[in-house]
C-alpha positions, 0 to 999 in steps of 0.5 A: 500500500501507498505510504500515505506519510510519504504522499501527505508531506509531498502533497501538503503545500500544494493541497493546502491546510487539513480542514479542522488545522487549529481545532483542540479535541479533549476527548474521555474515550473507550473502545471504539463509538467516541475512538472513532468519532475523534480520530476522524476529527484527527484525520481531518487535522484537529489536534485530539487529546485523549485524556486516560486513566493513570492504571491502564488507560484506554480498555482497547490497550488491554483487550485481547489479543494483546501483546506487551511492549519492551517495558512490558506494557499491554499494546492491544490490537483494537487500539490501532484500529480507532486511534491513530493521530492522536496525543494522550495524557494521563489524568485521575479525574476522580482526584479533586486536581485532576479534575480542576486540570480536566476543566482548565484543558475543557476550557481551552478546547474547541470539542469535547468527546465522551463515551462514558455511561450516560451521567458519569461525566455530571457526577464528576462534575465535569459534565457538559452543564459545568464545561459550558458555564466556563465555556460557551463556545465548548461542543460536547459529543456525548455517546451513548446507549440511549442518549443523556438527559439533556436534550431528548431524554430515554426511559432506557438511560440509565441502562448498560449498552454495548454495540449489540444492544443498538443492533437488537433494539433497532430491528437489525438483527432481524433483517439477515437471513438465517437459519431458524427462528434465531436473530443474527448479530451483525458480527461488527460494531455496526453502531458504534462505528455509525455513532462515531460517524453521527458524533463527527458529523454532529461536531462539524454542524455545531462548529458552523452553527458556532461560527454564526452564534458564538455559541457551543452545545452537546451533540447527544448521540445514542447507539439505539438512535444510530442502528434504528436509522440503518433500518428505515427502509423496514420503518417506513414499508411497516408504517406504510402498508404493515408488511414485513420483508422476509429476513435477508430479502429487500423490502421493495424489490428482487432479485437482490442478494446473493446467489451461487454460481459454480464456483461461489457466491455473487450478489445482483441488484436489481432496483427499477423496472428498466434494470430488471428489463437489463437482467432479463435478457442479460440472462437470455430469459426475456420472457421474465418481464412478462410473467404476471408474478415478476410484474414490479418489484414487490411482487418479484419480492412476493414471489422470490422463491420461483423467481430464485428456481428460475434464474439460478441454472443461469447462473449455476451453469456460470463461473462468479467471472462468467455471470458478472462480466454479462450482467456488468455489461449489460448495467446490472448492479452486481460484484462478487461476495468476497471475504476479508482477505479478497480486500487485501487483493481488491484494486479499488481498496488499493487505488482509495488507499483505504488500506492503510498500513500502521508500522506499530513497535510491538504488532509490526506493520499491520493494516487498519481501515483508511479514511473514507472521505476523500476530498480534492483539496486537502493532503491523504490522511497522515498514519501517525501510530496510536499514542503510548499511555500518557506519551504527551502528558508533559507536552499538552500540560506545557502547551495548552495550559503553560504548566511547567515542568516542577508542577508536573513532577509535583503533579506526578509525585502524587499520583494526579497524571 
């Protein structure tokens, strides 16, 4: 892959500043929902500070799998997932100073993030009440499993979430097809990383909105509210006509999903009368478009299982490239269904660069997910390796606040960073 390090400093004259250059990002973060949001306010050029605790810091240091470092640390792997371009300092907010320093760096900062349990940050007294009142101009992106009591409280606040709550409660975990009655977890952190996509999108809004007022606000996100909105096509046909689609089948339409051939699986998207028409003969089966059953695509729906026995000696007579080079060529939406290791192979990951490689002291050179906005004037995405806990204490104390070094040795002496 592109050594994007490389092409970032050839490029950065010429494309100009990183969008967020000069904005403070204090973040209190765990695992992944709020990891992601600040990282890709730190791709875009936000300085990101990630505010851990003294014994272990960030849970995705010590998650399995793991490895330890040359002083015998823990370095686990989700850490290179969610926190590259960042700075880390270590801070006990628990401690009455740690907390006063936490409200000082809030003080200084544009944005802050958060993903504890909704109210733990009030009852620190470090909440988004407080930081207001000595900031106006503060963002808060607070996520959560069901929001904070702020802004549109939850009868459901006060309990426990973890991604696959959101999954559950949203009605995704009923869409994929499956065996039996049994509801399907997803099998990736689909709302955490769609909260953390929300809480960025939610800062971005409150800094243009800033620009006009002066004024900040939170950004409150849940995890329940980011799933549901993954699931609105279900939302609007049940409210719409009371129907439910079958688990794995498109609500309005078919064929759409996948479908073997001889060698492995293929998914065909056919969405609109004037693709199924394409299909149709593509396949050398025009007769199709005037079976009454196959009339539009609620009926196609309606009637998948003879429409699936009549087009599959089509494509069972057909490798995976032998089917998707006519139906490509015939402008049938269509790709081969490919597994995780075809993406390290795939030329349209490597042509985005969202495969972007983290030479990591303790894991070697690993590959993580690139950035995937792209935008004409601003240099590709720096890699810049996940922070050491508390690697960047000193320097943040020093430049944001003006602490000198005898006050942080102090500070240190007593446990407090």
């Amino acid at each position: 892959m592109t050594d994007l390090n490389t092409a970032a400093a050839g490029l950065s004259s010429m494309l100009g500043m990183r969008p967020l250059e000069g904005i403070r990002v204090l973040t209190v973060e765990n695992f992944l929902a709020a990891p992601y949001c600040s990282m890709w306010l730190a791709d875009a050029g936000a300085e990101v500070v990630k505010v851990e605790t003294r014994d272990g810091g960030d849970m995705a240091r010590r998650t399995s799998p793991v490895r330890q470092d040359a002083q015998g640390n823990p370095r686990g792997l989700s850490l290179l997932r969610s926190n590259r371009n960042k700075k880390s300092i270590t801070l006990d907010l628990k401690h009455p100073e740690g907390k006063a320093l936490f409200t000082e760096l809030a003080r200084e900062a544009d944005i802050v993030v958060e993903n504890l349990r909704a109210g733990v940050m009030d009852r620190l007294g470090i909440g988004y009440a407080e930081l207001s009142r000595i900031n106006p101009k503060l963002i808060y992106v607070a996520i959560s499993g069901f929001g904070q009591k702020h802004v549109l409280p939850s009868p459901f606040i006060d309990y426990p979430a973890f991604d696959i709550v959101g999954q559950a409660l949203s009605g995704l975990m009923n869409r994929p097809e499956r065996q039996g009655d049994r509801p399907t977890y997803l099998g990736f952190s689909l709302a955490d990383i769609e909260a953390g996509i929300l809480g960025a999108y939610g800062a971005l809004l409150a800094l243009i909105q800033r620009g006009r007022t002066g004024k900040g606000q939170m950004i409150d996100i849940s995890l329940y509210d980011a799933c549901l909105i993954l699931n609105e096509i279900s939302v609007a046909m049940y409210s719409g006509q009371k129907t439910k689609s079958a688990p794995g089948l498109h609500a309005v339409t078919a064929p759409f999903g996948s479908y073997e051939t001889k060698d492995g699986y293929i998914v065909i998207a056919v969405l609109g009368e004037h693709i199924w028409h394409r299909f149709c003969e593509a396949i050398g089966m025009p007769s199709l478009k005037d079976d009454p059953r196959f009339k539009d695509g609620v009926s196609r729906n309606r009637e998948n299982a003879a429409l699936t026995a009549a087009i599959s000696p089509w494509l069972l007579a057909r490798t995976r490239r032998e089917a998707l080079d006519t139906l490509l060529a015939a402008g049938v939406p269509a790709a081969a269904v490919n597994d995780v290791e075809d993406v390290f192979d795939c030329p349209h990951a490597a042509a985005r660069e969202m495969l972007v490689t983290l030479d990591d002291p303790v894991w070697g050179k690993v590959q993580v997910v690139g950035n995937p906005v792209k935008m004409s004037g601003v240099p590709p995405i720096e890699t810049r390796l996940p922070p050491a806990l508390g690697e960047n204490t000193d320097e943040v104390l020093h430049g944001w606040l003006g602490v000198d070094d005898a006050r942080i040795a102090e500070l240190r002496a007593r446990n407090v960073i």
